[in-house]
C-alpha positions as CSV (number, residue, x, y, z in Angstrom):
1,X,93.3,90.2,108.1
2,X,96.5,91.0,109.3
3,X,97.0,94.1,107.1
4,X,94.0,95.9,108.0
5,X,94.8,96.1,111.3
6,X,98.0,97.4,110.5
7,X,96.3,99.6,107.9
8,X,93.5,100.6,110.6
9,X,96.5,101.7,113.3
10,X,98.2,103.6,110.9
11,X,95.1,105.9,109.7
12,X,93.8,106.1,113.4
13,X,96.7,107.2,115.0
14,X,98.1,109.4,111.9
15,X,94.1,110.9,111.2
16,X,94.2,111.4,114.9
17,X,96.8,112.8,115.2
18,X,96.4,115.7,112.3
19,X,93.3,116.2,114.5
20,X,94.8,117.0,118.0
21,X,97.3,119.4,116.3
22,X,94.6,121.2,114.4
23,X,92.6,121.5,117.6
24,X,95.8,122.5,119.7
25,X,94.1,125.6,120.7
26,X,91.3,124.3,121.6
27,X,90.8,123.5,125.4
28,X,92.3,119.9,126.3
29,X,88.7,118.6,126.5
30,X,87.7,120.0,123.3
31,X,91.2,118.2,121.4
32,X,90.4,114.6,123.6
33,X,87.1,115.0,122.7
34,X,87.5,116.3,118.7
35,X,90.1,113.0,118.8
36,X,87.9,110.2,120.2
37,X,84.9,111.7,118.2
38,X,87.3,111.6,115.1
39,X,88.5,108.6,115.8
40,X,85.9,106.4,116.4
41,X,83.7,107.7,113.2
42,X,87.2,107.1,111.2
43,X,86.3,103.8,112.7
44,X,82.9,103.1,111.4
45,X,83.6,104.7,108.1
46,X,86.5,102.1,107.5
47,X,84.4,99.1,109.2
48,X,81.8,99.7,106.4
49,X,84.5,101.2,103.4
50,X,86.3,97.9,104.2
51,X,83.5,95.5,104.0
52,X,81.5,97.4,101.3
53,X,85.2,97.1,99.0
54,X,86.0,93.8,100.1
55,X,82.5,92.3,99.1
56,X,82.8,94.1,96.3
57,X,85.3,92.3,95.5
58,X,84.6,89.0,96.6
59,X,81.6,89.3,94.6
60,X,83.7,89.8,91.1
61,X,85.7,86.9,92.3
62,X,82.6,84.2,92.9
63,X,80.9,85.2,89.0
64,X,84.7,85.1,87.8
65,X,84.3,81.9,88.8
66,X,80.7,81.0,88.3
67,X,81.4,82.1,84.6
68,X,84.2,79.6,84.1
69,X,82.2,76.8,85.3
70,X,80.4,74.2,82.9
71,X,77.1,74.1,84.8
72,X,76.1,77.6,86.2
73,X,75.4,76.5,90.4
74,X,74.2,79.0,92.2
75,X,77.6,79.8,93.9
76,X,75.8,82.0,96.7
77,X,74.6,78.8,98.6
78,X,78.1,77.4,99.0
79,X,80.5,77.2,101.9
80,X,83.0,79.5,99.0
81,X,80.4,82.3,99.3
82,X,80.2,81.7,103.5
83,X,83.9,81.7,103.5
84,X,84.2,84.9,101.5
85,X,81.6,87.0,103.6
86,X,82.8,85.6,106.7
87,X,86.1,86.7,105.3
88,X,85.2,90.5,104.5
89,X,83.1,90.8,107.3
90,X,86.4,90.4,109.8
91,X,88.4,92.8,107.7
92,X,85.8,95.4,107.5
93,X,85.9,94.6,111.8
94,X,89.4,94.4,111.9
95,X,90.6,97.4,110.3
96,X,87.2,99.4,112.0
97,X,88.5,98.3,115.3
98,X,92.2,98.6,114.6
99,X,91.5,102.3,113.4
100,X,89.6,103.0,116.7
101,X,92.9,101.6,118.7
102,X,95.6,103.7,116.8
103,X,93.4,106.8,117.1
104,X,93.8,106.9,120.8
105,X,97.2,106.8,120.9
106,X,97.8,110.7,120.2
107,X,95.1,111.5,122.5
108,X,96.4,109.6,125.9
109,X,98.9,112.4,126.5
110,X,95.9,114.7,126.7
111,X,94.1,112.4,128.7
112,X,97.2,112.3,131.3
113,X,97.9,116.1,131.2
114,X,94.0,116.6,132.1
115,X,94.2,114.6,135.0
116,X,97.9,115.9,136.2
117,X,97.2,119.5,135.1
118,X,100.3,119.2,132.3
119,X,100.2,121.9,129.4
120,X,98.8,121.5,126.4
121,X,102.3,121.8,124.4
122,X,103.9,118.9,126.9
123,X,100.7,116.6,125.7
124,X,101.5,117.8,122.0
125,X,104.7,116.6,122.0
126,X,104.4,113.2,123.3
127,X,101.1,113.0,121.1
128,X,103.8,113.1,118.3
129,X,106.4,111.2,119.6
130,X,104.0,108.3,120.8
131,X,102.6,108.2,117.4
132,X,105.9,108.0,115.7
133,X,106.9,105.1,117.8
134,X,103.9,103.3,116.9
135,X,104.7,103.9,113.2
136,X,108.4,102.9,113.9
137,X,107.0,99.7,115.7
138,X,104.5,99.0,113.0
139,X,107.5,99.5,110.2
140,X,110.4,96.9,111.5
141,X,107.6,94.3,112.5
142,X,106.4,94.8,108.4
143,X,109.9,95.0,107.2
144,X,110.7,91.7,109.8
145,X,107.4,90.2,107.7
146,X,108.7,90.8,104.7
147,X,112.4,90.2,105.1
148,X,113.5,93.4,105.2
149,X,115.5,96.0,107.2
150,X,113.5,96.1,110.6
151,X,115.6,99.4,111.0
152,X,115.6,101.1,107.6
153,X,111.6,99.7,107.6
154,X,110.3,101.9,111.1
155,X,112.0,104.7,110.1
156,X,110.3,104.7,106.3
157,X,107.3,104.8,108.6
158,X,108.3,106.9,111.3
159,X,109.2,109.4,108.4
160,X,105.3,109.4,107.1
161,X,104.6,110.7,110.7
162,X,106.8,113.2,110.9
163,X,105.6,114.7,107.6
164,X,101.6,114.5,109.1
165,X,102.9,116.1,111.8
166,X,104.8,118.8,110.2
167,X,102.3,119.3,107.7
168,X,99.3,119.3,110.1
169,X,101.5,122.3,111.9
170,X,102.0,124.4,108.7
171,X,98.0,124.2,108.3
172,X,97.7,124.7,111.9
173,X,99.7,127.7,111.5
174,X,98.1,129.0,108.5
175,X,94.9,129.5,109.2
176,X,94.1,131.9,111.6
177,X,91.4,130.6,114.6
């Protein structure tokens, strides 16, 4: 379960965060709401992609075995099968929920220069920078998991943020509004 809430920050905040700089333009309102709107239906989407996979999958795994057994029980009454859907059903919530989390990281900036009358560009840049320091978190505690450099890990991660960002910016750029 653990991985799809890391999974679920990760596409939050780096969907999210594509969106506020796309919408950087846009009134403050407009970018908190475009990101909390984004944010939360990237939410639902992976709630139901994550369950509708995983039972997929658990699925193939209970007639794998059914197949292999002598006598053909009907595998769908057992605690295995409860186990399973309890199983998917907390990583299709987990990474739903997670998702919803890491999307509102780029957007509290906003939130903050709404109510403090801060510019647009000052929420921008901390929208990045928070989001890069989440990605950087995220990385050393997986590369601490899997005994690797904590260091070298965050910044592997912190590098797929700065790309988002920079290529969310070219786009940005690029088309005219």
């Amino acid at each position: 379960m653990r991985r799809y809430i890391f999974r679920g920050l990760i596409d939050g905040s780096l969907s999210t965060l594509g969106v506020v700089i796309g919408a950087q333009n846009a009134s403050i309102g407009i970018i908190i709401a475009a990101g909390i709107g984004g944010g939360v239906a990237n939410g639902l989407s992976n709630i139901l992609g994550a369950f509708t996979a995983e039972k997929s999958e658990a699925e193939r795994k209970l007639m794998e075995i059914q197949k292999a057994m002598v006598v053909y029980p009907e595998l769908r009454k057992t605690e295995l099968y409860k186990d399973m859907l309890k199983s998917t059903i907390l990583s299709g919530i987990s990474d739903g929920v997670a998702t919803i989390v890491g999307s509102v990281i780029p957007i509290i900036p906003f939130i903050i220069a709404l109510f403090l009358g801060l510019s647009k560009t000052y929420a921008l840049i901390w929208a990045v920078i928070l989001t890069i320091l989440l990605l950087f978190s995220i990385g050393g505690y997986l590369g601490k998991l899997s005994k690797r450099n904590l260091i070298l890990s965050g910044i592997k991660m912190a590098a797929a943020g700065i790309s988002t960002a920079i290529i969310c910016t070219l786009i940005e750029r690029w088309i005219p509004t």
